[in-house]
Residue, then its C-alpha position, 0 to 999 in steps of 0.5 A: x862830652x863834646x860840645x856838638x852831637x856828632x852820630x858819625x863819630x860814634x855810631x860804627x866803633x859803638x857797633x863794633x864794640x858791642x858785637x866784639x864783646x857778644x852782648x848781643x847774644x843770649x845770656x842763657x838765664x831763663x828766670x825771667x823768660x826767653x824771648x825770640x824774634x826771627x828775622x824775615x830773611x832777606x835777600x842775599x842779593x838784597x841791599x837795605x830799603x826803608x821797609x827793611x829800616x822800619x821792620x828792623x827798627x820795630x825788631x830791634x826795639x822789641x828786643x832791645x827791651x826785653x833783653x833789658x827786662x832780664x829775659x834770656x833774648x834771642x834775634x835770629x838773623x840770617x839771609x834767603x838764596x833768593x832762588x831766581x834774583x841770584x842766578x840770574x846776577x851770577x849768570x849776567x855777572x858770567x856773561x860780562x866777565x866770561x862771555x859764557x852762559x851756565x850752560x856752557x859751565x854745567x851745573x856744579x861748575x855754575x853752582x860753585x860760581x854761586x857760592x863764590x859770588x855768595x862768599x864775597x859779595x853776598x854779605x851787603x845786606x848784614x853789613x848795611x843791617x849793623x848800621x841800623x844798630x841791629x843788635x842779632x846774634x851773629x855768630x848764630x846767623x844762618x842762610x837758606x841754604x847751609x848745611x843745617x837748613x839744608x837737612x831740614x829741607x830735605x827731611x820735610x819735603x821726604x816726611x810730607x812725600x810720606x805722608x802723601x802730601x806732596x805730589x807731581x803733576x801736570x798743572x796750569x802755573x805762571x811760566x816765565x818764558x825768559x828765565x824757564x821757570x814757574x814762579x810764584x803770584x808774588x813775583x808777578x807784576x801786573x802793569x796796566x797797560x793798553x790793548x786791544x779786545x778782538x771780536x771773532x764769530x765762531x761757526x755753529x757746526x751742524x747747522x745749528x743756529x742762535x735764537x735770533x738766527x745766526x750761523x755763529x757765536x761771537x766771543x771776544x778776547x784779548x789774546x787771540x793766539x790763544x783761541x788755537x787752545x780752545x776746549x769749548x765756548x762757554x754760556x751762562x746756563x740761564x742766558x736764553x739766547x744760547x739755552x738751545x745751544x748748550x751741548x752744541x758745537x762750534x767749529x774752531x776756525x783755523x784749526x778746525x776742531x769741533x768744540x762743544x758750547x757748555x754752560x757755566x756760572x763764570x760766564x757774566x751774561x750781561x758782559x758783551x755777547x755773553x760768549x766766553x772762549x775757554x783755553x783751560x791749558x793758557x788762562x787760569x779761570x779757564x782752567x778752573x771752568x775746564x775742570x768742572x767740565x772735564x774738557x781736555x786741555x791744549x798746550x799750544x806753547x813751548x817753554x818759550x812760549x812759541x807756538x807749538x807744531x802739535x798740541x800737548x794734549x792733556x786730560x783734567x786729571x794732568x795725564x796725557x791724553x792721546x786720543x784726541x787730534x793736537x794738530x796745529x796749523x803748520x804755518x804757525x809752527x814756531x812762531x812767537x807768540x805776539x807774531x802768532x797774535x797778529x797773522x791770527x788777527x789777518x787770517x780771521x779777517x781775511x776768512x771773514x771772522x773778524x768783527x770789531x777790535x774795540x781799545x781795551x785797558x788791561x792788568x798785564x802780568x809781567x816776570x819782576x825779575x825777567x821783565x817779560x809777559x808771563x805765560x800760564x802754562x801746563x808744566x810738570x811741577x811738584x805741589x804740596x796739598x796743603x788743605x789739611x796743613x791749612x785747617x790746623x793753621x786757620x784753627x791756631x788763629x781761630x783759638x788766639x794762639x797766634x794773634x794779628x796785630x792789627x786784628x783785621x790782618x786776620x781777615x786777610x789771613x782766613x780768606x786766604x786760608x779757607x780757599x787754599x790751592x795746592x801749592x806748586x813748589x818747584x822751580x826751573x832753576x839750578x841754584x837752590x834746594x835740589x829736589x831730592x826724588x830720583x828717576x829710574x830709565x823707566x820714569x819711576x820716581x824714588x824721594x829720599x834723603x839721598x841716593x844711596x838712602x833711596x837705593x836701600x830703600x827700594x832694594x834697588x840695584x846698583x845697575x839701576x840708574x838714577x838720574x836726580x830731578x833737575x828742579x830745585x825748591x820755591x824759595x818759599x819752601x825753605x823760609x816756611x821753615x825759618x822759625x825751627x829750621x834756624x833752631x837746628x831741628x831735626x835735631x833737637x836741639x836746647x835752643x828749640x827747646x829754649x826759644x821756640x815758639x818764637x814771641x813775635x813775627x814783624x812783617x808787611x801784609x803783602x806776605x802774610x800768605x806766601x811766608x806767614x801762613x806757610x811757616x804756620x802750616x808748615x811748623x804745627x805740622x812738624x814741631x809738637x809741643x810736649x802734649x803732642x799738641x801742634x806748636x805754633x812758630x810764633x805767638x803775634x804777628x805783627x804787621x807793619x803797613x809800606x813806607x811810601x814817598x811824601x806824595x803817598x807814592x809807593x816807592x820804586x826805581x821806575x818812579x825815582x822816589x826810592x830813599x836809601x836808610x843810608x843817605x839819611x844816615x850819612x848824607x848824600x850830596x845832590x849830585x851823587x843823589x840825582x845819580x843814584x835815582x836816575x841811574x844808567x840804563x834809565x830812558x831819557x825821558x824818564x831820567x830827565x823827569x826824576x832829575x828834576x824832581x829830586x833837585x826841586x825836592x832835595x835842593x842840597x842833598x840829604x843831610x846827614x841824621x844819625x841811625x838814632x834819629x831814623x830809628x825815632x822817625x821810623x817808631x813815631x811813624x809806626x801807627x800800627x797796620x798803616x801805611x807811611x807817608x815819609x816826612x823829612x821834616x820829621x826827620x829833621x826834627x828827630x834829628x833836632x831831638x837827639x841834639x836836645x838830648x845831648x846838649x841837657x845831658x852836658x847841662x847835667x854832666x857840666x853841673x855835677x861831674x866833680x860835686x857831690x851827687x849824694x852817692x856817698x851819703x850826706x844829707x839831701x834835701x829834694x826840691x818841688x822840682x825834684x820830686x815832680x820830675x821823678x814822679x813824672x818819670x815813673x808815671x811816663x816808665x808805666x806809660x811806655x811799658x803799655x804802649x809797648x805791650x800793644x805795640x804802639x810803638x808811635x805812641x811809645x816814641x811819643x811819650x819819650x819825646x814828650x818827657x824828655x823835650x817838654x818836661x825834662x830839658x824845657x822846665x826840669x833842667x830850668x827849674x834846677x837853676x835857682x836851687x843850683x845857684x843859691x839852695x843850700x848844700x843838702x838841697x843842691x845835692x838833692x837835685x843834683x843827685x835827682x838830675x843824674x838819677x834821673x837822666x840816667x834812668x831816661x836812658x834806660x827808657x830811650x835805649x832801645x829805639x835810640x840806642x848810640x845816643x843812649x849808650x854814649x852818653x850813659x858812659x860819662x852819667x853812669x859813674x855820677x848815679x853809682x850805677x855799675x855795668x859795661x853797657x846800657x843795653x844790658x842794664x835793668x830797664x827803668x820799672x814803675x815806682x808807685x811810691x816815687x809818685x808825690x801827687x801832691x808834688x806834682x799837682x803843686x809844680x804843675x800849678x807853679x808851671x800855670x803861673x809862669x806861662x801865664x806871666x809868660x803869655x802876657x809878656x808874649x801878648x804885649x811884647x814885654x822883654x823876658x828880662x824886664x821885671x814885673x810886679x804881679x797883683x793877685x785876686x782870688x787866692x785860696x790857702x792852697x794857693x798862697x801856700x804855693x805861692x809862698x814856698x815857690x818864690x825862688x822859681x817865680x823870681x828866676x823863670x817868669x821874672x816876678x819882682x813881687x806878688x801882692x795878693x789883693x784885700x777883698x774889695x780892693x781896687x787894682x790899677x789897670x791891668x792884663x789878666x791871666x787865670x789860673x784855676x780860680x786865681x787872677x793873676x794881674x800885670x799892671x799895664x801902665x807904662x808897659x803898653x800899647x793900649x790901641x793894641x791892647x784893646x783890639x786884642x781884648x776886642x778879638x777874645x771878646x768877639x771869640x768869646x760872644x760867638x761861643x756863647x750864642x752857639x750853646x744859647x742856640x742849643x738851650x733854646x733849642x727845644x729838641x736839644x733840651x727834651x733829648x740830651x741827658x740832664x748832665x749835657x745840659x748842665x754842663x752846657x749851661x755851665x759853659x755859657x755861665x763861663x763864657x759870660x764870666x770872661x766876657x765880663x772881666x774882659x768889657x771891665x778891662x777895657x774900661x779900665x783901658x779907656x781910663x788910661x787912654x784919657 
């Protein structure tokens, strides 16, 4: 092997071979199980973030073992169309090239600009997921919209038509007044920003007055334009300045329209003048209020959110309403809606309405895509009802059918769930699953497959003309889909049959209601199991917290903090760093400050790590549900881990390439060593496999780091040395056969959360443990021997280890070279103790350089000495000549101090009279116990000093 661990040199041309040869495909063998995970699609626009590293780390390394626990295993991969986020890169993209809009092209011209994007410049992502080591299957990977999850799409949204569950309507949504488009609350963004509360008096019509004699009411509201859609004004019902008031109107001024005042929950009466102006058609608890009160809704905007000449009148139920006025004042027509906000302002002043304008801090929602303010809007969209589909769903977690991991994420999950909305699943663009519902000329909607399945239908004429709806689908409609649509269904196909339910969905929190709950509803709607029963899309969902920067900030470009997975991979000069964070079209200002930031940060750059080294990163941080501060330190140290590793396997390739291993026979002798480390591998094998079953996977990572660092390379690899240079030829066989077993067996263990490390190495141990097989990630995973673990072996080297550190500490305490010889006097020595002292003296001699250990005769005198304990046994150093006795003493003068304070704690306790008359009789003992300790050392470390006195004299 080469002398320094080099990830770059191996990690890509590994990836390659193992993608060439299809070893990450399903071998078909279900004896011992199937085993799926589904890939949260992301994005075809998408580049890789540490959320998809850490999500695609924890997948990896679920499948990665369970392929090696024999189970026929499946990762399914596959990319979203990312419906808004791709129309508008191809559309910029056309501008800039063409100067044209899609407008200018027409629909299908535009549509095959976005598959040529798609085919040449959509495949980032993958490209970036096989540098993280992710072993999917490939040649099954899907996308959104092919042909196959196209017919899903189809054939769902026809059967929940069928079934009644799909509808159109006039409903309140968010409305992107940039892109012409519902979208979803998770592609808002609300921004905190700082505004104003105008205060206005609404007139009493018909002579009506409050209770403290007043002609108007006066309500308040951070979006005066607004008020030109008012339907009413709103009192909490027992506020008893405004009881006399309800069923009363008020005359909305500029527009003139009498509105009546209505009682309401929603009204906080302790909350300014206890007045509310609703708009039901322009905010979304208004609409609620509208609905409870049948008010008729007014639409004063257009779809770009200008003030319309005559309001769209509409009633409760979303039907036209043309009976009531929608007139509006002409000098508004077709103004923008924050120039509509301020001529309202002056007109209501000048008419004398304006009271105060308070400054308000506010939650602004914005378009994360388009950047402007969202506009709730009535729109006609299409909405699936999805309350009976939400009772089945909430029963499957109810009844443990599917499980959070964290348990809590359930509490998330039911909320949601128990107070479910109609879902609106249409969308105002072109790219994307067409709708397939037809309209005659007449306005009469035909849902069908196709045309032509709607015409035979419907007995329709071909001189009837159908005209397509130009909406297309929510991105979340077809991904709610992913775990059987991927799977060929509406085919059934043998792979559905084979892996679904899918095991385990790994996923963040802030999706488990837009994609979580939807694939539950939408799957145990769809696929039965043989019994008829609904069948869940997956048995655990796992939920992963967000990786945050190492202030705790969430990661943004905005803020410059964002960390590419690829620059601590690869590296990244400080240079090309501060110009990936600041970017081009970054204020200034804001530029400046993240320059400076990332060069006080990262003064060279980012070295670079390895995908091992991030993958163990990322597992060892992964405390489940929690979110992340990103360490670099960690890194650091996990990249120092993987050259640990390295340089033990060439320490054991370089002692037993060329010698006789014990593979081909002859007699083996193991040692102590040797029968500790392989019970101790077995035991940290049975450890690994319950961390992993519960998802631990920081404690999983570490317990490898902790045998592997701690136990196999800092004393295994040490303790071989005295049997390798002077042990007999069947007990150098023995540990020679033991450190290639083992080794190989420890990369078992590690190979599925570092998998290159693993794999590259394996190659040159394999041959030397007679192990057979082309790749580590298809060999057997390590399982727990019970009687590989000699208790007795490792309760003996486990005390040989106490010795040695404790000669080690008094080295350390009096600055001793490691290399100067010492001679060890032993006091209190059991049988077993001499037993153990006897059989280990090559390990004593080598690793804590003992020149002889001399048991003391009952009764006899030591010269001065330091003393360590082991268990019950005293282990002296004699001190003369050996050391600095003023230093000596003030160290024994630091323990005595820590010792005597100690010991007056727990006397305060036992003389504690409350103390003695509550605690159980077993915390007193143990505590007296302790004090009877704490005197004992207290003793041997006062007569040491005297024995330092003498020396002193």
């Amino acid at each position: 092997m080469e002398k320094t661990y080099n990830p770059q040199s191996i990690e890509q041309s590994l990836y390659q071979t193992w993608e060439e040869k299809g070893y990450f495909k399903p071998h078909g063998d279900e004896s011992k199980g199937n085993y799926c995970i589904m890939i949260p699609p992301p994005n075809v626009t998408g580049s890789l973030h540490m959320g998809h590293a850490f999500q695609d780390t924890i997948m990896d390394t679920l499948t990665r073992y369970q392929r090696m626990k024999g189970k026929n295993t499946l990762w399914q991969v596959g990319t979203d169309h990312a419906g808004i986020a791709t129309q508008m890169l191809v559309e910029r993209k056309l501008e800039a090239e063409e100067g044209k809009s899609r407008h200018d092209l027409g629909r299908d011209a535009f549509m095959d600009k976005v598959w040529e994007w798609k085919n040449q410049s959509g495949g980032t992502i993958t490209s970036q997921l096989r540098r993280m080591g992710a072993s999917v299957d490939w040649d099954r990977e899907r996308f959104t919209m092919d042909d196959g999850l196209s017919d899903a799409v189809q054939e769902v949204f026809v059967r929940l038509y069928d079934d009644e569950l799909i509808y159109r309507g006039k409903r309140l949504v968010n409305w992107d007044p940039k892109l012409h488009t519902a979208i979803s609350d998770l592609e808002v963004e609300n921004k905190e920003k700082q505004g104003h509360m105008w205060h206005f008096r609404y007139p009493l019509a018909n002579g009506a007055l409050t209770a403290d004699g007043k002609d108007y009411l006066e309500i308040a509201t951070t979006r005066p334009e607004t008020m030109l859609g008012d339907s009413a004004v709103a009192v909490h019902p027992d506020d008893e300045r405004y009881q006399s008031l309800i069923g009363k109107f008020i005359m909305l001024p500029i527009v003139n329209r009498l509105i009546p005042i209505v009682a309401d929950d929603y009204v906080d009466m302790d909350f300014g003048t206890g007045c509310v102006k609703i708009t039901p058609a322009h905010d979304f608890n208004d609409y609620e209020v509208g609905k409870r009160h049948q008010l008729p809704m007014y639409n004063i905007m257009t779809m770009n959110a200008d003030i319309r000449s005559v309001a769209e009148v509409v009633n409760t139920d979303g039907t036209a309403n043309n009976e009531l006025d929608g007139s509006l004042p002409e000098r508004y027509a077709g103004m923008e809606r924050f120039a509509a906000r301020k001529a309202i302002v002056e007109e209501l002043d000048t008419l004398g309405l304006l009271g105060k304008i308070d400054p308000h801090s506010l939650k602004v929602p914005y378009g994360d895509r388009s950047g402007v303010v969202i506009e709730p809007l009535l729109t006609d969209q299409w909405y699936v009802a999805v309350a009976p589909m939400a009772k089945t769903a909430i029963e499957a977690v109810e009844n443990g059918a599917i499980k959070f991991v964290p348990q809590q994420y359930e509490n998330m999950y039911f909320s949601w769930m128990r107070d479910i909305q109609d879902w609106c699943i249409s969308r105002q663009l072109w790219w994307g699953h067409r709708i397939p519902a037809w309209y005659d000329e007449a306005g009469k909607v035909y849902v069908g497959r196709n045309e032509a399945e709607v015409r035979a239908k419907h007995k329709l004429a071909d001189s009837v003309v159908l005209q397509q709806d130009n909406d297309v689908l929510d991105t979340w409609f077809s991904s709610a889909l992913w775990t059987f649509s991927t799977l060929g269904w509406p085919q059934q196909t043998p792979e559905l049959k084979m892996f679904h339910p899918t095991d385990v969905l790994v996923t963040g929190f802030d999706i488990i209601f837009f994609w979580v709950a939807r694939m539950i509803m939408m799957t145990m709607h769809f696929i039965k199991n043989e019994d008829g029963t609904p069948q869940v899309p997956f048995k655990t969902v796992y939920v992963t917290g967000l990786i945050r920067d190492e202030q705790g900030q969430k990661m943004s470009k905005s803020k410059g903090n964002v960390l590419d997975p690829l620059d601590m991979i690869d590296g990244i000069d400080l240079e090309s760093l501060v110009t990936k964070r600041t970017g081009n079209m970054m204020q200034p200002q804001l530029a400046a400050k993240i320059e400076k930031s990332t060069r006080k940060e990262f003064a060279e750059g980012i070295e670079a790590h390895g995908t091992d080294a991030l993958r163990f990163t990322l597992a060892a941080m992964a405390s489940t549900g929690r979110d992340i501060n990103w360490d670099m330190k960690r890194l650091d140290g996990y990249r120092s881990f993987c050259n640990k590793l390295w340089n033990a396997s060439r320490y054991v390739l370089m002692n037993t390439e060329e010698q006789d291993c014990g593979q081909n026979g002859g007699d083996m002798e193991l040692s102590l060593a040797d029968r500790w480390i392989i019970g101790l591998f077995n035991q940290t094998v049975q450890t690994f496999d319950e961390h992993m079953e519960a998802y631990r996977f920081d404690l999983a990572a570490n317990t490898l780091y902790e045998f592997t660092w701690n136990q196999f390379c800092d004393w295994y690899l040490e303790l071989t040395k005295p049997v390798l240079q002077n042990g007999s030829e069947a007990q150098m066989r023995g540990t020679r056969h033991t450190l290639v077993t083992v080794l190989e067996q420890l990369l078992r263990l590690m190979h599925p959360i570092m998998p290159y490390i693993t794999e590259t190495i394996w190659t040159r141990v394999k041959p030397l443990a007679g192990v057979e097989g082309e790749t580590l990630m298809l060999a057997a995973f390590p399982e727990y021997q019970a009687d590989k673990v000699d208790t007795q072996a490792m309760a003996d080297l486990e005390w040989v280890k106490q010795v040695i550190v404790a000669v080690r500490n008094i080295r350390a305490e009096l600055n001793i070279a490691p290399s100067k010889p010492l001679n060890a006097l032993l006091r209190s020595v059991s049988a077993e103790d001499q037993a153990r002292i006897e059989a280990n003296q090559p390990f004593f001699k080598t690793l804590a350089k003992l020149e002889s250990m001399t048991i003391l005769a009952d009764g006899e005198t030591a010269p001065m000495s330091t003393t360590q304990l082991v268990g019950n046994m005293e282990l002296l150093i004699p001190m003369a000549g050996l050391i600095d006795v003023a230093a000596e003493m003030a160290r024994i003068d630091k323990q005595l101090e820590k010792l005597s304070l100690d010991a007056k704690r727990i006397e305060g306790k036992l003389s504690n009279e409350g103390f003695v008359a509550k605690a159980p009789a077993v915390v007193i003992d143990k505590e007296r116990a302790k004090l009877a300790e704490f005197t004992r050392d207290m003793d041997k470390l006062n007569e040491q000093k005297a024995e330092l006195a003498k020396l002193e004299a």
